[in-house]
C-alpha positions in Angstrom: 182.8 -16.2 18.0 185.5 -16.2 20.4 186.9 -18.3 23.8 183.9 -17.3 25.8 181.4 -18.6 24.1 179.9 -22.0 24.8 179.5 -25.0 22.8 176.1 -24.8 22.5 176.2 -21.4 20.9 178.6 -22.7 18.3 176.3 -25.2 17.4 173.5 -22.5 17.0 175.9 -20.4 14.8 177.1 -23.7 12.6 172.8 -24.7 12.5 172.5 -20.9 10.9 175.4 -21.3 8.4 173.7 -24.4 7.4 169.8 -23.7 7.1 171.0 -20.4 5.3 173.5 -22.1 3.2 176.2 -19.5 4.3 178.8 -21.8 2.7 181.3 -21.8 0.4 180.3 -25.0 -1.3 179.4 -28.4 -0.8 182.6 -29.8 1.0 181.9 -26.6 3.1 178.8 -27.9 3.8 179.7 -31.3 4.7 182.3 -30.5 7.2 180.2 -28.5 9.0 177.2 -30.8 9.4 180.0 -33.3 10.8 181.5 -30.9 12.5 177.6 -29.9 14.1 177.2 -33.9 14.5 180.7 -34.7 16.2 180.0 -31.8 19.1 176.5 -33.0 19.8 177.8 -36.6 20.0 180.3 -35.1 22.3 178.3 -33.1 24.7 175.5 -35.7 24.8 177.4 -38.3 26.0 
């Protein structure tokens, strides 16, 4: 990741952390679903 990239890739990269449970535990886990939920809420609007 870096400045250039788009929000849309993020979410891709945070959806991949999450189906392949690339986390460090649960909390881990939580944040970035919100974190995934907040920015679609955000660009959807």
């Amino acid at each position: 990741m870096n400045k250039e990239n788009t929000l849309e890739e993020l979410l891709v990269v945070i959806d991949q952390k999450i189906e392949n449970n690339d986390v460090i535990d649960s909390v881990h886990k939580i944040k970035l679903i919100t974190t995934r939920d907040v920015i679609k809420d955000m660009i959807h609007q």
